[in-house]
C-alpha positions in Angstrom: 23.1 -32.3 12.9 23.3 -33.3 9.1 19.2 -32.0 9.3 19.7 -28.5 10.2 23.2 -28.6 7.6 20.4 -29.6 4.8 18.0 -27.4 5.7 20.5 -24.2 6.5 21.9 -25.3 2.6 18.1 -25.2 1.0 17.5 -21.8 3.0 20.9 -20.5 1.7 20.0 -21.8 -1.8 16.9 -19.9 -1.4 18.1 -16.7 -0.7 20.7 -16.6 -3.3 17.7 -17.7 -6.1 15.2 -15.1 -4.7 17.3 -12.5 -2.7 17.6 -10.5 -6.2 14.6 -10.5 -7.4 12.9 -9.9 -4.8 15.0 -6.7 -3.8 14.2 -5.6 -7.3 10.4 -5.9 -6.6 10.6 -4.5 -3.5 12.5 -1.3 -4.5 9.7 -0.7 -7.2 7.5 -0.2 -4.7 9.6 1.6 -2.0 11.6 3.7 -4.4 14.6 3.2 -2.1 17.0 0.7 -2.5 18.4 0.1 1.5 14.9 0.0 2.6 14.3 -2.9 -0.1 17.1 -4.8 0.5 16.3 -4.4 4.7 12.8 -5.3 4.0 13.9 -8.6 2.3 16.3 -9.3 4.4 13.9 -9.0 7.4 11.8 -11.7 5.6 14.4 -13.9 5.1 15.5 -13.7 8.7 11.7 -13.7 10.1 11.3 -16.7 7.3 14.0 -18.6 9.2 13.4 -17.9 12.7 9.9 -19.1 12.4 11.1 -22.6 10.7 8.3 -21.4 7.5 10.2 -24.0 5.1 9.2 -26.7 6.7 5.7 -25.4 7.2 5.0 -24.0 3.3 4.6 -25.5 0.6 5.8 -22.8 -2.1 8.2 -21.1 -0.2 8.9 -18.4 -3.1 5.5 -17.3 -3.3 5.5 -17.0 0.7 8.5 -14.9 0.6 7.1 -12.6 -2.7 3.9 -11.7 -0.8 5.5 -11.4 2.6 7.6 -8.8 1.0 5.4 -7.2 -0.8 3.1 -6.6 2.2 6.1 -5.2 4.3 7.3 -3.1 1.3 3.4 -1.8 1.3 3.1 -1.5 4.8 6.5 0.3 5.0 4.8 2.4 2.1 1.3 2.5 3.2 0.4 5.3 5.5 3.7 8.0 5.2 4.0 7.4 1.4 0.3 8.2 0.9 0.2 10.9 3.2 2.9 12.9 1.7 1.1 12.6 -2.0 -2.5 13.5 -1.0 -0.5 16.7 0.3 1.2 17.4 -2.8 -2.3 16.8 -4.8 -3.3 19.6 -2.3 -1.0 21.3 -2.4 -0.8 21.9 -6.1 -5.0 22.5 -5.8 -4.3 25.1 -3.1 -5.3 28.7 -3.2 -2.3 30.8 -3.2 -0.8 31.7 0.6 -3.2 34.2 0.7 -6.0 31.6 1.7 -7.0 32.1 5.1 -6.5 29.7 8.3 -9.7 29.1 8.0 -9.6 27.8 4.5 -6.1 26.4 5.7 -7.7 24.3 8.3 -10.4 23.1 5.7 -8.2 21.5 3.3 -6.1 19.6 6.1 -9.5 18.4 7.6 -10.1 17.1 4.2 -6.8 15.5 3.5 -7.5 13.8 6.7 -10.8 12.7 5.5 -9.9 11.6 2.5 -7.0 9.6 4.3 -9.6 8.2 6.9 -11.8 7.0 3.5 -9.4 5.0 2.1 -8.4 3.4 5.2 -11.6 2.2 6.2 -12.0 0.4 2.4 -12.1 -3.6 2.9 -8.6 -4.9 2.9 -8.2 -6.3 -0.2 -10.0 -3.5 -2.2 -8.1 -1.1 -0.2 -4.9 -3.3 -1.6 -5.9 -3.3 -4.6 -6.3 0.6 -4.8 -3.5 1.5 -3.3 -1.7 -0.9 -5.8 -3.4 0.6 -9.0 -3.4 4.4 -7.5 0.1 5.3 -5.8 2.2 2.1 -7.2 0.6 2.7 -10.3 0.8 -0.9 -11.1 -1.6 -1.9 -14.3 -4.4 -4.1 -13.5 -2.9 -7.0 -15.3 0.9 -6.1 -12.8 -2.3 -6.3 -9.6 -3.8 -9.2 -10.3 -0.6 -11.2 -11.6 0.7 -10.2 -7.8 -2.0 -10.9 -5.5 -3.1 -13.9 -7.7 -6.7 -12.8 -9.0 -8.4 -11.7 -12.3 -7.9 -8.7 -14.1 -12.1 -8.7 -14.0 -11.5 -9.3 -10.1 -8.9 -6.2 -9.9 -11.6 -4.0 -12.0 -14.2 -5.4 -9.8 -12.3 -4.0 -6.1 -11.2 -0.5 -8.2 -14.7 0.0 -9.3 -16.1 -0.5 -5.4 -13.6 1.4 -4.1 -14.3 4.1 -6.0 -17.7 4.0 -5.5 -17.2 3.7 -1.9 -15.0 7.2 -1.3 -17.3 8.7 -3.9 -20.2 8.1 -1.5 -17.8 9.1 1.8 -16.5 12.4 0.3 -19.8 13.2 -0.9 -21.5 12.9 2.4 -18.1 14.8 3.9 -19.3 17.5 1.5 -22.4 17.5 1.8 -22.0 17.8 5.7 -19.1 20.7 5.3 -22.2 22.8 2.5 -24.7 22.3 5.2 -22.6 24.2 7.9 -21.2 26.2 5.5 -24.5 27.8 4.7 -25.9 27.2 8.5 -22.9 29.5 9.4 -22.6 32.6 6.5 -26.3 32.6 6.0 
């Protein structure tokens, strides 16, 4: 019994030491305060369910990354959606473009969101960090724990990996292009 007092009192300790903090991080990414303060809190409660203190040896740096992957993931897809549509958007003909142009730019929003989700995990991380958290390099590789040569290194392959996708996209898209109108 006096176990699971100590260990409830260490958790509780926890929280109150990292609960702020980590809301604050959290809410950088999400831009929304409730959902930071659920996402934490899911942590926290997932943290103590699953008995992690006695399993990790730095609990705060457990807790940072597990939030920060559920603030990304919460993030991730929706969040990146909805700005490659404004980028479009902003591109876009005026509303006299025709469905057929119409259809053309969604197809290559969704390429373009297919790209960057087939980019290995942690350079897809670290570009989603550096382009729609617009985190420096020195912020990335503070938070995932890496070099700011190592953050340049995953930017400067992902990049060279969605050049090489679009371009082939493109490429493809000219070919039928001319296939069709010629």
């Amino acid at each position: 019994m006096l176990d699971k007092q100590e260990n409830f009192h260490s958790f509780e300790e926890l929280f109150r030491r990292n609960y702020p903090r980590l809301c604050q991080r959290v809410f950088r990414i999400t831009k929304d305060l409730e959902a930071a303060e659920d996402i934490v809190q899911e942590v926290f409660i997932s943290f103590w369910q699953q008995d992690q203190g006695q399993k990790v040896g730095a609990p705060e740096a457990y807790l940072y990354r597990a939030c920060l992957n559920r603030a990304l993931n919460y993030t991730g897809k929706d969040k990146r959606q909805a700005q490659i549509r404004e980028l479009y958007q902003e591109q876009k003909p005026t509303e006299s473009s025709s469905p057929e142009q119409q259809l053309e730019q969604q197809e290559l929003e969704q390429q373009v969101q297919q790209s960057i989700e087939l980019l290995p995990p942690m350079c897809r991380k670290v570009f989603l960090l550096s382009r729609y958290e617009e985190m420096s390099h020195k912020e990335i590789a503070d938070f995932l724990n890496i070099s700011p040569n190592t953050v340049d290194n995953h930017i400067k392959k992902a990049l060279l990996i969605l050049r090489k996708m679009l371009l082939t996209l493109f490429l493809v898209l000219f070919e039928i292009y001319f296939t069709f109108f010629l």
